[in-house]
Structure formats: C-alpha cells, structure tokens
C-alpha positions as CSV (number, residue, x, y, z in Angstrom):
1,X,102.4,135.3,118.9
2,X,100.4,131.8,117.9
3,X,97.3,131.1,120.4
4,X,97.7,127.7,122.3
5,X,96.2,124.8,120.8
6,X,94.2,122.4,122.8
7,X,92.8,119.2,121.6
8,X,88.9,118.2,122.0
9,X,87.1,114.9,121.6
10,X,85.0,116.3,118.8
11,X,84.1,119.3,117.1
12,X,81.0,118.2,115.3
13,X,77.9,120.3,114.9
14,X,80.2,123.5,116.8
15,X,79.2,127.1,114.7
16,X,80.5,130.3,115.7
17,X,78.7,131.6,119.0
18,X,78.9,127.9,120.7
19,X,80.5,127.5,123.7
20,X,82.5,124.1,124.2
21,X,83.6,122.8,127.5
22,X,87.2,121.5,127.8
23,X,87.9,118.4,131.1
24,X,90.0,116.8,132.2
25,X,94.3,116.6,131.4
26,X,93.7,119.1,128.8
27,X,91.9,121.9,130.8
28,X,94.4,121.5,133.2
29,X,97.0,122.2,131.0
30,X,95.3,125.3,129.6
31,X,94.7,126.2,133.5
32,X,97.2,125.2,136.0
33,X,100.2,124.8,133.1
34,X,99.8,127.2,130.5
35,X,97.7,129.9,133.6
36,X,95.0,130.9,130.3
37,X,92.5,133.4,132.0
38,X,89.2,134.4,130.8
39,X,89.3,136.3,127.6
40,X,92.4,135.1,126.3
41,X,91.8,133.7,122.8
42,X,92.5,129.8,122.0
43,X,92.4,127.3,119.2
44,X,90.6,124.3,119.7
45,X,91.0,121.5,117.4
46,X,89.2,118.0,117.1
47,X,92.3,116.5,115.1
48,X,90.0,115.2,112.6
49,X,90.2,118.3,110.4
50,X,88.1,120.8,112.4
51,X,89.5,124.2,114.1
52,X,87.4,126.6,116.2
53,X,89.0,129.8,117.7
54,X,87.3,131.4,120.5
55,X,88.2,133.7,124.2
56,X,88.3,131.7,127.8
57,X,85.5,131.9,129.6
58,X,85.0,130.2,133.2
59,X,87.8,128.1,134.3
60,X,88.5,125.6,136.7
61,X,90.8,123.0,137.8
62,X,89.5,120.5,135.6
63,X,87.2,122.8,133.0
64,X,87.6,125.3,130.3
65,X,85.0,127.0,128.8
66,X,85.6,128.4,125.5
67,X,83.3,130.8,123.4
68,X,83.7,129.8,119.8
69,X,83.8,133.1,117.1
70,X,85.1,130.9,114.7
71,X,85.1,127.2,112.9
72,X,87.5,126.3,110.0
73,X,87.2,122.9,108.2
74,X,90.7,121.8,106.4
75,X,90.8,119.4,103.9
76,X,92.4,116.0,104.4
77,X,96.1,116.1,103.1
78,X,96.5,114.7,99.8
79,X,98.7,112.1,99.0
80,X,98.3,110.8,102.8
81,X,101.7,110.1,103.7
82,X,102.3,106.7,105.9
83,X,105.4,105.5,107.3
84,X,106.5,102.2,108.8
85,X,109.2,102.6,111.2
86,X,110.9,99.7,112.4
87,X,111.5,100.0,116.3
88,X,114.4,101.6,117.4
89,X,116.1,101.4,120.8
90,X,116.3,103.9,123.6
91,X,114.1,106.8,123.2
92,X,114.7,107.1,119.4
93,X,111.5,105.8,118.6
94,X,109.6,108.9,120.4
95,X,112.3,111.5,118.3
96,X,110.9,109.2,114.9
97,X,107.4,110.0,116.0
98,X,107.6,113.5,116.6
99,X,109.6,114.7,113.4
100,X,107.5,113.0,111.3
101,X,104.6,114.3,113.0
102,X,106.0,117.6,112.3
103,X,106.2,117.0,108.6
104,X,102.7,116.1,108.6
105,X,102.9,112.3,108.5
106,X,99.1,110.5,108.4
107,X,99.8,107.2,109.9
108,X,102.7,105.7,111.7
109,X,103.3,102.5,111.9
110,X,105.3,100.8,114.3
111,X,107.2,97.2,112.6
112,X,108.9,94.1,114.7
113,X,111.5,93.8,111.8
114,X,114.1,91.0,112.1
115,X,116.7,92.8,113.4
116,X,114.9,95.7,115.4
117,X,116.7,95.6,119.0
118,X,114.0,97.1,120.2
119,X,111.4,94.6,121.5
120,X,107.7,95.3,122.7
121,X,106.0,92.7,124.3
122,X,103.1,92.5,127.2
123,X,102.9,95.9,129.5
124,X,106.0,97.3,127.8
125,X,103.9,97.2,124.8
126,X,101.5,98.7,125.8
127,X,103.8,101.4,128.0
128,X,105.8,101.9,124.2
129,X,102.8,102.7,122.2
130,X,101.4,105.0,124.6
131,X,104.3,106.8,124.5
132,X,104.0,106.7,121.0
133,X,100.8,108.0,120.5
134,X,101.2,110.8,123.7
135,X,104.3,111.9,121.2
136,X,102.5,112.6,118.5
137,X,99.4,114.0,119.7
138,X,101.8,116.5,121.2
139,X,103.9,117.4,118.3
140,X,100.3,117.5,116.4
141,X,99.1,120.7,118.7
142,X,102.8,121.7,118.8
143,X,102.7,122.2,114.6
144,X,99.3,122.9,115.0
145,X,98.1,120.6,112.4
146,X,94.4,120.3,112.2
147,X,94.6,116.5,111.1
148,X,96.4,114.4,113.9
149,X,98.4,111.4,112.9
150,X,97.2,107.9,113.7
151,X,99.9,105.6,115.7
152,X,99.0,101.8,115.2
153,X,99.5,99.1,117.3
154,X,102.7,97.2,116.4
155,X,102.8,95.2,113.7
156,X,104.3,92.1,111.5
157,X,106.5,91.9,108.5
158,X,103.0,90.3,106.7
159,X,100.9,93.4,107.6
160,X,103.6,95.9,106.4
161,X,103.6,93.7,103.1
162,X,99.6,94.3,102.7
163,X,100.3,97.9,102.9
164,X,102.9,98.0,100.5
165,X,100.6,96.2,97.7
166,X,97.6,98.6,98.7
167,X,99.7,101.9,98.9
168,X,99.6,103.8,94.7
169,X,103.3,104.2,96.0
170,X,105.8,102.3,98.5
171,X,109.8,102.9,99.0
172,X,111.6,101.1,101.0
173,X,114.6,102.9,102.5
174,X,118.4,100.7,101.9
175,X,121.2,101.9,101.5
176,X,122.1,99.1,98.0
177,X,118.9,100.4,96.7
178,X,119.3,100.5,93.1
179,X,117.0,103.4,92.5
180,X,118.0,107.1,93.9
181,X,114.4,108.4,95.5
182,X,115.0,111.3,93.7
183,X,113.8,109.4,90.3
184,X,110.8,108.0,91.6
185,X,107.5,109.6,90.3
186,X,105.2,110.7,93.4
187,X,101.4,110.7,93.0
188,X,99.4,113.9,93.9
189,X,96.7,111.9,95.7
190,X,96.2,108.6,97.5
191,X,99.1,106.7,99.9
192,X,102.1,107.2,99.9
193,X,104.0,104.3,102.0
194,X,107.9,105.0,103.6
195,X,109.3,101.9,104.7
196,X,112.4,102.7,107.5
197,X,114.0,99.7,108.7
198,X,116.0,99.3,112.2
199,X,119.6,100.0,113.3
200,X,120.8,97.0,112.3
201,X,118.8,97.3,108.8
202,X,116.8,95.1,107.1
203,X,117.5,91.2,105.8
204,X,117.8,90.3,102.5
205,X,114.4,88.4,102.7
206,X,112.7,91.5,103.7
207,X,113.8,93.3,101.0
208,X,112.9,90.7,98.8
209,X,109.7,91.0,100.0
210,X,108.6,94.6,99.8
211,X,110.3,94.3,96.3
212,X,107.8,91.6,95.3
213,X,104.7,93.3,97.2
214,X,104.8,96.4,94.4
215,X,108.0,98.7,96.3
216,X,110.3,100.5,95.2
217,X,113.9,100.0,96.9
218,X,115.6,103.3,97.2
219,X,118.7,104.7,98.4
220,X,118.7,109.2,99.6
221,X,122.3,109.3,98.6
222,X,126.0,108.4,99.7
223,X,125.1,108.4,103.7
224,X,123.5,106.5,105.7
225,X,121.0,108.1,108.1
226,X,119.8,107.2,112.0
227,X,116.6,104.9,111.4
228,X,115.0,107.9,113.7
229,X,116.0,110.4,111.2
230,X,115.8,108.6,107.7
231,X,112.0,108.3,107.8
232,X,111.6,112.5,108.1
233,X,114.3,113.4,105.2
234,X,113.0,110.9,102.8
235,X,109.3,112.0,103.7
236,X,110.5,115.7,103.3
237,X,112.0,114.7,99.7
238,X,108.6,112.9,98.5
239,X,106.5,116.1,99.9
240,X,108.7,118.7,98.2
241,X,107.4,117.2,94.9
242,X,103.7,116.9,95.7
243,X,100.8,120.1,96.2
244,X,101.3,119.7,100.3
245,X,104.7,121.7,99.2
246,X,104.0,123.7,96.6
C-alpha cells in the first residue's frame, strides 16, 4: 500500500534524522481525516522536487510531527510541459486541471479566449482560480509527483502569444489543422507549449495568430475531443515520444 503524501512549505536544509513539523489544513488532514497515529510512516513532499519519508511522531489537532529517515531530490522533468486551457464552463475546468496534473503537466495556464463561455471576473476570479490551484495541488499528492504544477492567474490572448514564440515547441489544438500531431518532432528538453481552446473553439484570428507566433496547428485525428479532455490526450501523445516515457 502507498504511504500518504502530505505537502510542506519547504524541505530545504531537511537530512535524514530531522524532524519536521506539519500545521495547519494539512496536519489536520493527516490527523482528524486520514486518523495517522504515531509510527505510521509518511511522505512529505515540498513540491519543488524534494521527498522525505519518515514515522509520526506527536500529533495534534493542528500539528504533526514527522521523524525524517529519508530525503530524495528528483530532477526537474524535462521537456517541461505547459498547457493553455481556454476556460470551460461548469466544473470542466477543475476535471482539465486535474488530468493534466496527473500526466505530469508543469504549468497550467488558464486563457479568456473569444469564445470561452466561461467568464472570470472580480471575486469569481478569484473563487475560480482557487479552485484551480486547490485541484491540482490535490491531484499532485494524489499522483504523488514530487514537482507540483503551477496554476497562473488568468490570462490574454497577447500573453498566450509570448509563450508560444518563447516555447522550443507550441501546438495549437483545431480540428482543420493541417498537420496530424503525430508528425510533429518533440524536443527532449525545454517547453513544450499545448494550446486547448474553448467549447465553442477558437476564431480564425486566433489561429492566425499562434500560426504567426512560431505554432504549429495540429489536428489528434478524425474526432473532436471535450476542451477538458483534449489537452490530457494530446499531452499523453507528445510525452510518449520524449524520455519522461521511455
């Protein structure tokens, strides 16, 4: 059976025979939720690449106190994998989130694109990318990934084109793409950059647009895909052909 992954502010200067304390939302979830009693064996991770495995020792409410017997250090995953998801309605944009956090996704970006239903403005803005972020720093202990993803605050069509030009790769997901992202040649290090556009997909000047900035405009085949699903399969297809997979 895996041991339960809690996240920590930082694991920096922790060797094996430290003890670090746990507060707060996540101690109570070791405690009260998950009932973790002393000498049970845990995996505390910084989500900045660090691990440290160790037994319970006092517990409280609010506190956990873990001896550490062992640190690991993984290195950052290479090509870093970004993707811009365009906002979806309802509670797809959460589902979006998670997958690809499961995958193992670096950044994810959250786009206004012109025809994204979806709209986040003033406290439901803020509400949304809370939700956001809560998501994946879930589905990051979940798949116990020792690098967490980063969730951005929302952005414009303009900052998704300044990532596109900086990325050594960009697609852009459309179903008239003229190249089958099966054909396109995937780095082995640096950013790769997924572009997923809305439910009501993207406008001809967008495309346009990414095509311009340097990105490739791919189709994934004879279907067209749920803008919370596309961004995970075409992620899944760039990965299989990289080290991460092999």
């Amino acid at each position: 059976m895996s041991l339960p992954v809690h996240l920590v502010p930082t694991l920096a200067g922790v060797t094996a025979g430290d003890t670090v304390v746990v507060e707060g939302d996540e101690a109570h979830h070791a405690v009260v939720v998950r009932r973790l009693r002393a000498g049970e064996r845990v995996v505390l991770t910084d989500g900045a690449g660090r691990t440290a495995v160790g037994a319970v020792g006092a517990t409280g409410k609010q506190r956990l106190e873990v001896r550490v017997d062992q640190v690991t250090d993984a290195a950052a995953p290479s090509p870093d994998v970004v993707v811009v998801q365009a906002l979806p309605k309802g509670d797809r944009g959460e589902l979006a989130v998670e997958v690809l956090t499961e995958i193992g996704v670096g950044l994810i970006v959250p786009w206004a694109a012109s025809r994204s239903v979806a709209v986040w403005k003033g406290e439901r803005a803020e509400k949304s990318l809370a939700r956001w972020r809560s998501t994946a720093r879930e589905a990051a202990k979940q798949s116990r990934r020792a690098w967490h993803p980063g969730v951005t605050a929302l952005t414009t069509t303009d900052d998704v084109l300044a990532l596109v030009a900086s990325a050594e790769l960009a697609v852009v997901l459309h179903e008239e793409g003229s190249v089958a992202l099966a054909t396109v040649d995937v780095p082995a290090s640096g950013r790769v950059l997924v572009v997923v556009g809305p439910e009501g997909g993207l406008t001809d000047d967008e495309v346009a647009a990414f095509a311009a900035a340097g990105a490739h405009v791919v189709r994934m085949g004879d279907e067209v895909l749920r803008t919370s699903t596309a961004g995970v399969a075409a992620v899944a297809a760039l990965l299989s052909r990289t080290p991460r997979w092999r």
